[in-house]
C-alpha positions in Angstrom: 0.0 0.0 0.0 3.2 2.4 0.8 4.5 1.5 -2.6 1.5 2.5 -4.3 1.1 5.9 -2.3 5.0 6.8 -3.4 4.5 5.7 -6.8 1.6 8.2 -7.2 3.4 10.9 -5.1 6.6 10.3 -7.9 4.2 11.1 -10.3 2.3 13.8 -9.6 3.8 17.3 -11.0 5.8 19.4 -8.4 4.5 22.8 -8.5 6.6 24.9 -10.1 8.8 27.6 -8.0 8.8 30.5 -10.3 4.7 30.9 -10.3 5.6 33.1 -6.8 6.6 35.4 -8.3 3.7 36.4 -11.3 1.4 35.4 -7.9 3.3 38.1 -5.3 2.9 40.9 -8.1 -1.1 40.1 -8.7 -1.6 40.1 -5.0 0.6 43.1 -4.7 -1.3 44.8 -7.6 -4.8 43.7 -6.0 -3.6 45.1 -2.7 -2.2 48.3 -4.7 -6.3 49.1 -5.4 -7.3 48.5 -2.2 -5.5 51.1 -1.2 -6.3 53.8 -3.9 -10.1 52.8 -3.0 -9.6 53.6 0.5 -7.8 56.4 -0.3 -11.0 57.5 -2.2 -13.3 56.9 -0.3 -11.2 59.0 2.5 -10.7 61.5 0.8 -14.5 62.2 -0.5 -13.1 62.6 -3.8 -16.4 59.5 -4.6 -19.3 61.2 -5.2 -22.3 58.2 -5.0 -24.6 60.5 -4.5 -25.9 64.2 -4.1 -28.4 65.1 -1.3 -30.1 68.4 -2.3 -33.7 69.9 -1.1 -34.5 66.9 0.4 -33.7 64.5 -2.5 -30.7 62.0 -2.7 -29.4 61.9 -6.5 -27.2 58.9 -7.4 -24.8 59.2 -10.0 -24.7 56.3 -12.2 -21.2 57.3 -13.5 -19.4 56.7 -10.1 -21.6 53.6 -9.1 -20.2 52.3 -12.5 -16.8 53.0 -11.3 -16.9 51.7 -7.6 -18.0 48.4 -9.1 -15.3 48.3 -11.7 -12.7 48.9 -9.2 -13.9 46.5 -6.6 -14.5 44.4 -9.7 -10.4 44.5 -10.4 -10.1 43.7 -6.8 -11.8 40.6 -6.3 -10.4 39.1 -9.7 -6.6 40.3 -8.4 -7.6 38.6 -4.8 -8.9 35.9 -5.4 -6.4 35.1 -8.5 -3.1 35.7 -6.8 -4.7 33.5 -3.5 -6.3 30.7 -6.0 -2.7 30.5 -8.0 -0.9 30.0 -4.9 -3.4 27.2 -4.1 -2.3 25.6 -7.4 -5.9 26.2 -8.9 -6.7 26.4 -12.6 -8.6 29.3 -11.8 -5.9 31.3 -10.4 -3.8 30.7 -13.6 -7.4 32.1 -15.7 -7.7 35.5 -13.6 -4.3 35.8 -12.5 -3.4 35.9 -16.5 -6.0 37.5 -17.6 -5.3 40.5 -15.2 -1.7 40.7 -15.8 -2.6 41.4 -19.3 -5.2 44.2 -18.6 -2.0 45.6 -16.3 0.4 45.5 -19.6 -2.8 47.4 -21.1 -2.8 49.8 -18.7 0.7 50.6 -18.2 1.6 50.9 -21.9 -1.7 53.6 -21.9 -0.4 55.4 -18.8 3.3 55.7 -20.6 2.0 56.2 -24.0 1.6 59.8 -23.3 4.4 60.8 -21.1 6.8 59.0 -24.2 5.5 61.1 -27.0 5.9 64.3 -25.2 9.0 63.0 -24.5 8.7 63.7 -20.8 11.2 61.4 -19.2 11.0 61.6 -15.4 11.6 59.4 -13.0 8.0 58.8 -12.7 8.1 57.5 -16.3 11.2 55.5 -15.6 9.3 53.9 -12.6 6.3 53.3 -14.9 8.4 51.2 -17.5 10.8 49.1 -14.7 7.1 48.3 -13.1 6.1 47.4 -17.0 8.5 45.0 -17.3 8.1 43.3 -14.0 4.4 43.0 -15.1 5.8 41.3 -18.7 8.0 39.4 -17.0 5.4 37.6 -14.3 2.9 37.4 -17.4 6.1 35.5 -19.8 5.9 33.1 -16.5 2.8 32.1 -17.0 3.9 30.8 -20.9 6.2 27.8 -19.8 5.6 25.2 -20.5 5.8 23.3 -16.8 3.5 25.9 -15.6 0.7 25.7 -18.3 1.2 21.4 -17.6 0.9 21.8 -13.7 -2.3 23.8 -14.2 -3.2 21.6 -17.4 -4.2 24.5 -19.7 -5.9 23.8 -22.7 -7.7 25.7 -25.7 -10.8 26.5 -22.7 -8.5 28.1 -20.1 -6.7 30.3 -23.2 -10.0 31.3 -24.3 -11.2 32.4 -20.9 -8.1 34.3 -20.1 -8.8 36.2 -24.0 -12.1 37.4 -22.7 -11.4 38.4 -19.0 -8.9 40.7 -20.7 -10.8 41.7 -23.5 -13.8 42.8 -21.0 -10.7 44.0 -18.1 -9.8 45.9 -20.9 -13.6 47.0 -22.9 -14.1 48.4 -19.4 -11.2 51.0 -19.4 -13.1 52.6 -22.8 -17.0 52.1 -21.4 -16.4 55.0 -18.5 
């Protein structure tokens, strides 16, 4: 009965070491909104709604936005904690949202670069870009996309959390 139990532990896939990394940065990124939505929300810079003689007035606008950004949240969460689990769902949003981030940061340095205003802000911006390529290039080896046994589903699914992640930067 031993045998058999070693046997099966032999072979079973050791989870790959290098998937800390791409999970660290997601959790760090998830984390990263947290605090901008506190910071917010402190700062009373969200207006969800208006109360003026007598009536309260939502505004759509910023309901749209909360959800979006607690939206981000939940998918960097629970992806960063589901990929350290050694979950195939972790490897879907944790990929998926990494590629929204490599959206975002080439929009965010497209600007400052054809200005041509180099500051250490836009140096940050591109060392923080290619930590985000690199932990997203992780996810392309091939012992990682065995261990989480990724097939033509899981790409698919990771193609349209991005594509909406990303439809929902241009629907505000």
């Amino acid at each position: 009965m031993n045998i058999l139990l070693e046997e099966e532990k032999q072979l079973q896939i050791a989870k790959p070491k290098k998937i800390y990394f791409p999970a660290t940065l997601v959790l760090f990124l998830g984390c990263s909104y947290i605090v901008a939505q506190i910071s917010s929300i402190l700062s009373n810079k969200s207006i969800l709604f208006k109360i003026s003689e007598g009536q309260v007035r939502f505004s759509f606008g910023e309901i749209l936005q909360e959800l979006r950004s607690y939206t981000y949240i939940l998918i960097a969460i629970i992806g960063g904690i589901q990929l350290l689990r050694s979950k195939k769902i972790g490897w879907i949003l944790s990929f998926g949202f990494l590629l929204y981030m490599i959206i975002v940061m080439g929009g965010l340095l497209y600007l400052p670069i054809q200005m041509g205003m180099f500051e250490l802000v836009t140096y940050l911006g591109f060392v923080f870009l290619f930590l985000i390529i690199l932990a997203t290039g992780v996810f392309l080896f091939k012992d990682v996309r065995t261990y989480y046994k990724i097939g033509p589903a899981q790409w698919l699914a990771v193609l349209i959390l991005s594509g909406i992640l990303a439809a929902s930067l241009f629907l505000s």
